[in-house]
MIZA-349859 format. One record per residue (C-alpha): residue number from 1; residue in one letter; x, y, z. Coordinates in steps of 0.25 Angstrom, whole numbers. Example, Ala and Ser with C-alpha at 12.3 -4.5 7.8 and 13.67 -1.06 7.14 Angstrom:
<pts>
+--------+------+-------+-------+-------+
: drengu : mise :     x :     y :     z :
+--------+------+-------+-------+-------+
:      1 :    A :    49 :   -18 :    31 :
:      2 :    S :    55 :    -4 :    29 :
+--------+------+-------+-------+-------+
</pts>
This chain:
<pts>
+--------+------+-------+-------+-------+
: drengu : mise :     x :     y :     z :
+--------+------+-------+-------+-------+
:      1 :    X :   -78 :   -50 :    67 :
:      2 :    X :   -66 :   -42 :    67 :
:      3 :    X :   -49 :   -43 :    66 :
:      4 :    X :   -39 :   -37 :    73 :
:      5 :    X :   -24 :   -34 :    67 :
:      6 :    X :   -14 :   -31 :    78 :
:      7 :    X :    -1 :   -25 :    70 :
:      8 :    X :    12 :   -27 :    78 :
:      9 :    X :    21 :   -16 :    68 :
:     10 :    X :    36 :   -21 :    74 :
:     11 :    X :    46 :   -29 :    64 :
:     12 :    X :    58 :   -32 :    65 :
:     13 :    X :    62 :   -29 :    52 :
:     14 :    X :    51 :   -21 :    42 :
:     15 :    X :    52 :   -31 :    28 :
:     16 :    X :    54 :   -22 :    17 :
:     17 :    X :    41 :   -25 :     9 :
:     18 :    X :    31 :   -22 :    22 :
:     19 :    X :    24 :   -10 :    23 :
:     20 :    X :    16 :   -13 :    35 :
:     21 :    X :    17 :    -5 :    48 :
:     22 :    X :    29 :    -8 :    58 :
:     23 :    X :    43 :    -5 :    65 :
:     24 :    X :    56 :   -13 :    65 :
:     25 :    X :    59 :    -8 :    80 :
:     26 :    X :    50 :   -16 :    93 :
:     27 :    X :    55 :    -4 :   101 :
:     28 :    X :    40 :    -3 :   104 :
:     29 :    X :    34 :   -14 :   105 :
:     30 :    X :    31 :   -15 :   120 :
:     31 :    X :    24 :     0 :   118 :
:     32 :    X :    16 :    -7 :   105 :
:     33 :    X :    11 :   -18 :   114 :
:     34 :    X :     6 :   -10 :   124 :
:     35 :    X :     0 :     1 :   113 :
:     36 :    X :    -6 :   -12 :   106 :
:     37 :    X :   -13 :   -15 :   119 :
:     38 :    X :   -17 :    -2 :   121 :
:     39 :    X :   -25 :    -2 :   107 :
:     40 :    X :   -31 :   -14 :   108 :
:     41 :    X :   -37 :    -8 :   122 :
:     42 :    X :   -42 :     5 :   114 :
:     43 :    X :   -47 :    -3 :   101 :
:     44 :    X :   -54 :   -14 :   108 :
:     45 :    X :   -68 :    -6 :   107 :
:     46 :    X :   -66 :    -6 :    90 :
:     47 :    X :   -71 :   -20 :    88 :
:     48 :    X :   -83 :   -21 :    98 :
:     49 :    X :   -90 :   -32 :    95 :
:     50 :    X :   -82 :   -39 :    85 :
:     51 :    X :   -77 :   -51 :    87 :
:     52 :    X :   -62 :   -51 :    83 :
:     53 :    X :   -59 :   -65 :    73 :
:     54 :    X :   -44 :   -61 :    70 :
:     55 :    X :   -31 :   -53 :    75 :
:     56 :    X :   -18 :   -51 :    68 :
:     57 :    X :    -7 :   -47 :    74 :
:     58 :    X :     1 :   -42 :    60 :
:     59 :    X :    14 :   -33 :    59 :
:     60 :    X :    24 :   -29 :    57 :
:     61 :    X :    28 :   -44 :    64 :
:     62 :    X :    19 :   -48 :    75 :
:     63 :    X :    29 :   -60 :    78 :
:     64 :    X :    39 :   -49 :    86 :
:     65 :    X :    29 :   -48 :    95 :
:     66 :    X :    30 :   -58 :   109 :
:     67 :    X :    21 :   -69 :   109 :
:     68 :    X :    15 :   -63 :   122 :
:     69 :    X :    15 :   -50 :   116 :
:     70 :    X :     5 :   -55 :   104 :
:     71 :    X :    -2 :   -63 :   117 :
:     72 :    X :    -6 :   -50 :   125 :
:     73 :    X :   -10 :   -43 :   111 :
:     74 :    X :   -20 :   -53 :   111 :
:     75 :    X :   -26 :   -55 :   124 :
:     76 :    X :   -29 :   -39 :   124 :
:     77 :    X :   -35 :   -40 :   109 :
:     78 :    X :   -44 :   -52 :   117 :
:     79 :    X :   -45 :   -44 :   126 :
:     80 :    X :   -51 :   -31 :   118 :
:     81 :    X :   -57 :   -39 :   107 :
:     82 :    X :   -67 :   -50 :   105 :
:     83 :    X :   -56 :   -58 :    99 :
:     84 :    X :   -65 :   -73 :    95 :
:     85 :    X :   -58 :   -85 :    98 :
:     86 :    X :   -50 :   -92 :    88 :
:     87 :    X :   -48 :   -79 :    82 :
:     88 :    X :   -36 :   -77 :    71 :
:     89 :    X :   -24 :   -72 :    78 :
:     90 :    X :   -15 :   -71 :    68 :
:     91 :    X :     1 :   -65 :    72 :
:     92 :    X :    10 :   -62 :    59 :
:     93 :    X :    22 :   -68 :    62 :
:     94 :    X :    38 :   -65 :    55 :
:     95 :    X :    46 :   -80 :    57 :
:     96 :    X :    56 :   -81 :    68 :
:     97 :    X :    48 :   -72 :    78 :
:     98 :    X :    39 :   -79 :    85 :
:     99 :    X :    48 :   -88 :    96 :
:    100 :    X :    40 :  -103 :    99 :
:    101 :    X :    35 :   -95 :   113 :
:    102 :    X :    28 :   -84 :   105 :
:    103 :    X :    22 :   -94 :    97 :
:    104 :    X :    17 :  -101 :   108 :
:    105 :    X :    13 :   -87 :   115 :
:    106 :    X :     6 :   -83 :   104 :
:    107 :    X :    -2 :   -95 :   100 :
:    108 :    X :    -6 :   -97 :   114 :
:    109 :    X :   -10 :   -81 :   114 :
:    110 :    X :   -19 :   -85 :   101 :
:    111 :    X :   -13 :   -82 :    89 :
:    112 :    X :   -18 :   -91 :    80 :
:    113 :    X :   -14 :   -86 :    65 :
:    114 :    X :     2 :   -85 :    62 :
:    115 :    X :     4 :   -76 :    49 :
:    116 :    X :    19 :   -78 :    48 :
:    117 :    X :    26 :   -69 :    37 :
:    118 :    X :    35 :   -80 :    29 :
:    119 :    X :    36 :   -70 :    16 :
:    120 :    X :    45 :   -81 :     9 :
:    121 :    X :    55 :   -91 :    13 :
:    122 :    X :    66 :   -88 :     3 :
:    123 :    X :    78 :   -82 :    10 :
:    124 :    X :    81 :   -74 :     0 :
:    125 :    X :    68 :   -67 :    -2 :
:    126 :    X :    67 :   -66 :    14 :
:    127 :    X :    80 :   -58 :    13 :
:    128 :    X :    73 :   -49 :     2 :
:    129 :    X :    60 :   -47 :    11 :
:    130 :    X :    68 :   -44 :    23 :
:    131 :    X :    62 :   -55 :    32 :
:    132 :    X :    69 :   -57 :    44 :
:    133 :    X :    63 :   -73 :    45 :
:    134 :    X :    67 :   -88 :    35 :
:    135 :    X :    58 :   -96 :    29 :
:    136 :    X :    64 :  -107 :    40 :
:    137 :    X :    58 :   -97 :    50 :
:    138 :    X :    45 :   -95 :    44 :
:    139 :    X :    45 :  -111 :    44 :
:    140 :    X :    47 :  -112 :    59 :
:    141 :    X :    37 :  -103 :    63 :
:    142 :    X :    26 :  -110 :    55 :
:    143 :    X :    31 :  -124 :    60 :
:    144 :    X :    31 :  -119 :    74 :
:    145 :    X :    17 :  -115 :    73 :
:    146 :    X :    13 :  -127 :    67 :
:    147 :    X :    18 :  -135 :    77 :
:    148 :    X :    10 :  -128 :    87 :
:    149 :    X :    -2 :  -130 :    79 :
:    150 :    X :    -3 :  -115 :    71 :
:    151 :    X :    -8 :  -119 :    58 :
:    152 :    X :   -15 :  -105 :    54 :
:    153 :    X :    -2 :  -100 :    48 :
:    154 :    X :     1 :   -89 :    38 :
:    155 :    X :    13 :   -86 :    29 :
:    156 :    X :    14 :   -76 :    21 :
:    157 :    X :    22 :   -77 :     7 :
:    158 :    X :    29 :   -63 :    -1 :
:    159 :    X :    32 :   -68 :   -14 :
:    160 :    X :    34 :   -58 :   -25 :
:    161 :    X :    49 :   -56 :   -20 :
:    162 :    X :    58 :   -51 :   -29 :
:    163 :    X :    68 :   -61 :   -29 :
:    164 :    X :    59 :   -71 :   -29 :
:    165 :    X :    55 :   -80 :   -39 :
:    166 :    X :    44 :   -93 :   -43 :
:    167 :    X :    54 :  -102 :   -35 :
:    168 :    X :    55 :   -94 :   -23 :
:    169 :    X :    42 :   -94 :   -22 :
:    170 :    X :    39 :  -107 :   -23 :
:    171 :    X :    48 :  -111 :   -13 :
:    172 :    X :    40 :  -100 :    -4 :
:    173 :    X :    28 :  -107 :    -8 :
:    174 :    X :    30 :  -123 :    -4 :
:    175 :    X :    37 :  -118 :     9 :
:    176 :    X :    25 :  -108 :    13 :
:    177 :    X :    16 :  -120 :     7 :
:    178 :    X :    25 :  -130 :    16 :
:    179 :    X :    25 :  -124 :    28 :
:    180 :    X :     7 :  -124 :    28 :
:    181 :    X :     2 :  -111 :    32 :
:    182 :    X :   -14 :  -110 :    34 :
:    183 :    X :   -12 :   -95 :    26 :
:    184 :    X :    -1 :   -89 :    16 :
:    185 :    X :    -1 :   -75 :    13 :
:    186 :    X :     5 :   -71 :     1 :
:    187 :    X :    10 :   -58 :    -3 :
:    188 :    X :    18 :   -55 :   -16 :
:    189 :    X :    28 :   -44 :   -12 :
:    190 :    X :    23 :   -29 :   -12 :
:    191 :    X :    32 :   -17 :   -11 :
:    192 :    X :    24 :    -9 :    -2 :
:    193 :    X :    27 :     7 :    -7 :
:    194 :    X :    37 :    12 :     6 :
:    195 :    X :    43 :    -1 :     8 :
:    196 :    X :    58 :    -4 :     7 :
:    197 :    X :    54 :   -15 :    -4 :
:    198 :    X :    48 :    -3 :   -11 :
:    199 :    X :    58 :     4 :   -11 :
:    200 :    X :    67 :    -6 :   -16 :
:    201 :    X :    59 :    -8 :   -27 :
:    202 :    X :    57 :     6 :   -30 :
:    203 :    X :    74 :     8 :   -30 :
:    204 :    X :    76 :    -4 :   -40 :
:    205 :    X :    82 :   -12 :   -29 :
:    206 :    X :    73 :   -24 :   -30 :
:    207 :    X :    62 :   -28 :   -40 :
:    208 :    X :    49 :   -33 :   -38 :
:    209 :    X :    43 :   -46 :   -46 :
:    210 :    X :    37 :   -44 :   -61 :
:    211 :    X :    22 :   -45 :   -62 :
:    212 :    X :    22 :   -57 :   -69 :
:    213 :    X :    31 :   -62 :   -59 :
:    214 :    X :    23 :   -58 :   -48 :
:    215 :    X :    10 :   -64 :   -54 :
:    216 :    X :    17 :   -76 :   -54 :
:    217 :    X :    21 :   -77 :   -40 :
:    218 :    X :     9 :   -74 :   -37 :
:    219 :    X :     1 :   -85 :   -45 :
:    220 :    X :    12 :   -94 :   -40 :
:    221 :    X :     9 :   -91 :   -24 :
:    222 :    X :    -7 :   -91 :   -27 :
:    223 :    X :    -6 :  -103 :   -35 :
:    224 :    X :     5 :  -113 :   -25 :
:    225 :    X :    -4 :  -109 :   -13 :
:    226 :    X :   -18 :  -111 :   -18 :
:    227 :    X :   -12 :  -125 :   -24 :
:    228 :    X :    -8 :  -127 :    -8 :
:    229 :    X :   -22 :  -126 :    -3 :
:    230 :    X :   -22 :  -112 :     0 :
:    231 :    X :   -35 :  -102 :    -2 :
:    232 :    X :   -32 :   -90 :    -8 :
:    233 :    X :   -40 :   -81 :    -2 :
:    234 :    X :   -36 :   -69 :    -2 :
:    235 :    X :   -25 :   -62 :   -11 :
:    236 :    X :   -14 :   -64 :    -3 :
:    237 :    X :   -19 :   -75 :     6 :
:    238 :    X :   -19 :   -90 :     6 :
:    239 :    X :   -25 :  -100 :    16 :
:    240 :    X :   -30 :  -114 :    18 :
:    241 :    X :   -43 :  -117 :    20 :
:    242 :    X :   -47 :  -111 :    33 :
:    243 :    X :   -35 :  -102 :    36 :
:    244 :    X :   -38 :   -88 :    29 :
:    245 :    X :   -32 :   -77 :    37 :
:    246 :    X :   -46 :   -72 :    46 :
:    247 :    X :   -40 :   -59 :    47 :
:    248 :    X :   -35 :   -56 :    35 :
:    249 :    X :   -49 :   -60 :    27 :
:    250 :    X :   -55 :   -50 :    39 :
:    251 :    X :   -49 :   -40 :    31 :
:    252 :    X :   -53 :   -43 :    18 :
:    253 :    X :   -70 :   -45 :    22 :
:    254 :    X :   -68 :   -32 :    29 :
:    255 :    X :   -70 :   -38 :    43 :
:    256 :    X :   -67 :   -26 :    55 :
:    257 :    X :   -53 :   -26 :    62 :
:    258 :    X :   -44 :   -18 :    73 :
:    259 :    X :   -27 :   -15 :    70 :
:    260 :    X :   -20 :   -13 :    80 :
:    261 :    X :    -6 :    -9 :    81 :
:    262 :    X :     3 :     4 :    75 :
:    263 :    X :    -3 :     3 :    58 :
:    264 :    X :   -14 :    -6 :    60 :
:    265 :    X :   -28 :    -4 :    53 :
:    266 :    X :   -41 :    -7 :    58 :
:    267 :    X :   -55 :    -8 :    50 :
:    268 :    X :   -68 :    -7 :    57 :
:    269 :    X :   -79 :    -3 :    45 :
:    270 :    X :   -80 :     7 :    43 :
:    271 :    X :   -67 :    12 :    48 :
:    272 :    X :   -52 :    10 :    45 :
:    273 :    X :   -41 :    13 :    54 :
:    274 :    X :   -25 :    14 :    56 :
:    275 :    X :   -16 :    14 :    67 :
:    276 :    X :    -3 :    23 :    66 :
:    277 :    X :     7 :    16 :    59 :
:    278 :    X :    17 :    20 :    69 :
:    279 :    X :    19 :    12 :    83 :
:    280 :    X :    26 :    23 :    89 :
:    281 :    X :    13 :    32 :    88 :
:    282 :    X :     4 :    20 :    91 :
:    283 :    X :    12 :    16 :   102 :
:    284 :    X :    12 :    30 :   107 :
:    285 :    X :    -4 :    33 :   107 :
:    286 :    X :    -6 :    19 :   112 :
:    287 :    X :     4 :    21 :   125 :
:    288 :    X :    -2 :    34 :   129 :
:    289 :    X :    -9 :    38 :   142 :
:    290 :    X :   -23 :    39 :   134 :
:    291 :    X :   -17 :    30 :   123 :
:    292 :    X :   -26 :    33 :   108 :
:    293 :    X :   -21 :    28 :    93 :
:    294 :    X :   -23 :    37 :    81 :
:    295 :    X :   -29 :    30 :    71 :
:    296 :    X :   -31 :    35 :    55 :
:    297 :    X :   -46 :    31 :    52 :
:    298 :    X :   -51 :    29 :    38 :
:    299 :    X :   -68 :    26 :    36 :
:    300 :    X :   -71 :    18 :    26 :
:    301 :    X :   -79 :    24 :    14 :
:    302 :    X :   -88 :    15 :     6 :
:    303 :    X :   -81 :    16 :    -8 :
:    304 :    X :   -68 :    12 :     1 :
:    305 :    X :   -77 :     0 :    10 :
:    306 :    X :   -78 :    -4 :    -6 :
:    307 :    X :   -63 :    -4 :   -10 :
:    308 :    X :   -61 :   -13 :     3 :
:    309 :    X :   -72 :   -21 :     1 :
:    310 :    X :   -67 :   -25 :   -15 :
:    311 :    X :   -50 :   -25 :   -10 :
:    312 :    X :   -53 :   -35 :     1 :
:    313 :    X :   -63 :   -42 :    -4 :
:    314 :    X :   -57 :   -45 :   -19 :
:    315 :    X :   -44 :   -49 :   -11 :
:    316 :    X :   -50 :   -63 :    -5 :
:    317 :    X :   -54 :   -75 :   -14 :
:    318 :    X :   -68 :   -74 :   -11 :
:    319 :    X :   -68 :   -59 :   -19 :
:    320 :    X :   -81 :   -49 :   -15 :
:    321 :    X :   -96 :   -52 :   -15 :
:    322 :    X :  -104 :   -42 :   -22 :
:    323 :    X :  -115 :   -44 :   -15 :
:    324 :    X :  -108 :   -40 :    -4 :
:    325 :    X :  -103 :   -28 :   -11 :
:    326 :    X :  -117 :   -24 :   -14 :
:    327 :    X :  -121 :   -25 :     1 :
:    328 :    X :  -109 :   -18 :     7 :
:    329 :    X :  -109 :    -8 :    -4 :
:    330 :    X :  -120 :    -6 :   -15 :
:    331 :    X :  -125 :   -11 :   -28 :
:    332 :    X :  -118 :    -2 :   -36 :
:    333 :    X :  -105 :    -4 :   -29 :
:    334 :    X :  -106 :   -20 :   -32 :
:    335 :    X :  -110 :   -18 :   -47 :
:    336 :    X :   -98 :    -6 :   -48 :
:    337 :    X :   -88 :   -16 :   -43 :
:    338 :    X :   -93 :   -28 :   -51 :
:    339 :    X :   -93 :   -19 :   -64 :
:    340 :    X :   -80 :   -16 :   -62 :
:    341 :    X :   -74 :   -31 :   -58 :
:    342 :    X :   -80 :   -34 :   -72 :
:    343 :    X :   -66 :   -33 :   -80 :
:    344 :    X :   -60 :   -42 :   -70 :
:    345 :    X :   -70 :   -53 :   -68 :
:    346 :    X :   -70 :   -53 :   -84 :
:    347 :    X :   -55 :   -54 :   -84 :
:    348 :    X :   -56 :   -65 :   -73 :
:    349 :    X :   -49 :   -56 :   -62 :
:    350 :    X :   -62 :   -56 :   -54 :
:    351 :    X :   -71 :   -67 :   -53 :
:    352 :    X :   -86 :   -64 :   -51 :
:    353 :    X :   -93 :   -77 :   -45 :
:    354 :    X :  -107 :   -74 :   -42 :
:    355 :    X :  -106 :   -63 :   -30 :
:    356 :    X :   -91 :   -63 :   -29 :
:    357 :    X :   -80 :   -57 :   -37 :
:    358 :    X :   -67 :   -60 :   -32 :
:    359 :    X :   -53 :   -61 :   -40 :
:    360 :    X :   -49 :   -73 :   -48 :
:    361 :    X :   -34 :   -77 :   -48 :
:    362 :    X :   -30 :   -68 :   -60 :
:    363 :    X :   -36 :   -56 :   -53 :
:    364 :    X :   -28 :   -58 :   -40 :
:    365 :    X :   -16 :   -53 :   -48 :
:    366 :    X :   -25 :   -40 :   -51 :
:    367 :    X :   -32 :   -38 :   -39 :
:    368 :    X :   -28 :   -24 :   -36 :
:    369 :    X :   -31 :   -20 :   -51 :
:    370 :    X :   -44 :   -25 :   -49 :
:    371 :    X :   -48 :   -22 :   -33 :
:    372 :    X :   -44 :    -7 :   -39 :
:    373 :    X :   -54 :    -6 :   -50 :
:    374 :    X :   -66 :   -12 :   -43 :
:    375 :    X :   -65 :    -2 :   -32 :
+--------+------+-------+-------+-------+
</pts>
């Protein structure tokens, strides 16, 4: 099986805390379209034989796009690829975009997954984040797709704000928890180095929650959502029963996939590759007579196979196996990482439960501590 990430870099406005890939102009979109086309045509031959259980179309905000824009997309992916049916399609959506018609087009097209990027529903904090969207917005679009029948829905919840506070988020909380999606991502606010909120920070100009404070926010999100019926099942990510994200978990059991799109990374064992972060220079590879596309390749050692195995496997709630450690890696390479999770599985952080080791509650709020000292 295999996944395939379309990255659709065009806002119109860049939040201050994101430090992913895109523009605030759609000057070129129509010339992205057809560059898009062009490298689903060349990169068709890199997932031969694998049946493709997931595409998600991720931004930047996918929702500018038309509905029949995101309709063609994916007749050529079906066309290039051995897309299964009831594949997830998943489309990341910013409220207020999508008209009723491009809801219609796109669920008719095959989109079957809606990640729709709430962050919070306090006006205030939406002002501080710079969303261009309301909470009432957020509420429209999940009861527009639920009267059509879309129940695989997923918010996703910054909390961590500064300004905010237990109550605020609370009040996030029973709304998010009101409104029934199948998946919550939630994200405590990161000032990602070169973003404006950095750079805020760095000047004085805002300042960011206390430790303790954050831990508690933390605790308090984990805590309201499990109590709601959802599965913690990944650091970040909750879900009922049956509605994980498919393609996110790709990534974290290693699962082969394709990006497309100007930034997009790709991952086919033992390789890792990366588009050009810029649309104009993809654009202009793309749309030439004999169109090519640079990409930066990285091959994947085995001490760094190890690192990812342990960072993405340590993430979800099922933790590693060490038998499969042993068959992937080597004996020694299982007894090296066991002696040194010792501290932490006697502290609790890690729980060792026959052949899994995975991280209690306690040690989510350390994982990067911990994750860096076994690898």
């Amino acid at each position: 099986m295999a996944g395939i990430y379309v990255h659709i870099p065009f806002c119109k406005t860049k939040c201050p805390y994101c430090d992913f890939y895109s523009v605030t102009t759609l000057h070129p979109l129509e010339d992205y379209l057809r560059a898009l086309s062009t490298e689903i045509s060349l990169r068709s031959y890199e997932l031969a034989g694998e049946s493709v259980e997931t595409v998600y179309f991720g931004g930047g905000t996918p929702s500018l796009l038309s509905g029949r824009a995101i309709g063609d997309i994916l007749r050529l992916l079906r066309r290039s690829f051995d897309i299964t049916e009831g594949a997830e399609i998943t489309l990341e959506c910013n409220p207020g975009d999508l008209t009723t018609m491009d809801l219609d087009e796109v669920i008719t097209r095959g989109v079957s997954r809606f990640s729709i990027g709430a962050q919070t529903f306090d006006p205030g904090l939406l002002r501080f984040l710079q969303r261009r969207h309301t909470g009432e917005e957020t509420r429209e679009l999940v009861r527009e797709l639920h009267r059509r029948g879309i129940r695989n829905i997923s918010l996703d919840l910054i909390y961590g704000i500064p300004g905010s506070s237990d109550e605020t988020l609370r009040a996030d909380l029973d709304v998010l928890i009101a409104l029934e999606p199948t998946h919550i991502s939630a994200y405590h606010l990161i000032y990602e180095e070169g973003t404006p909120l950095h750079y805020r920070l760095q000047q004085g100009k805002i300042r960011a929650l206390d430790e303790e404070e954050s831990l508690r926010q933390s605790h308090y999100v984990a805590e309201r959502l499990r109590s709601a019926g959802y599965e913690h099942y990944e650091i970040s990510a909750f879900a009922l029963p049956g509605y994980r994200s498919r393609h996110n978990s790709s990534y974290w059991h290693g699962i082969p996939y394709i990006g497309l799109g100007p930034g997009a990374h790709s991952y086919i064992h033992p390789w890792r590759s990366y588009n050009p972060s810029n649309v104009t220079l993809y654009n202009h590879q793309l749309l030439r007579p004999t169109p090519f596309l640079s990409r930066n390749y990285e091959r994947i050692t085995p001490e760094m196979a190890l690192e990812e195995y342990v960072l993405t496997r340590l993430r979800t709630c099922e933790g590693l196996l060490l038998s499969e450690m042993e068959h992937l890696f080597s004996p020694e390479v299982r007894e090296k990482v066991l002696q040194r999770a010792q501290p932490y599985i006697t502290s609790s952080d890690l729980l060792l439960e026959g052949d899994r080791l995975r991280l209690s509650l306690g040690g989510i709020d350390i994982s990067d501590a911990i994750i860096l000292d076994l690898i």
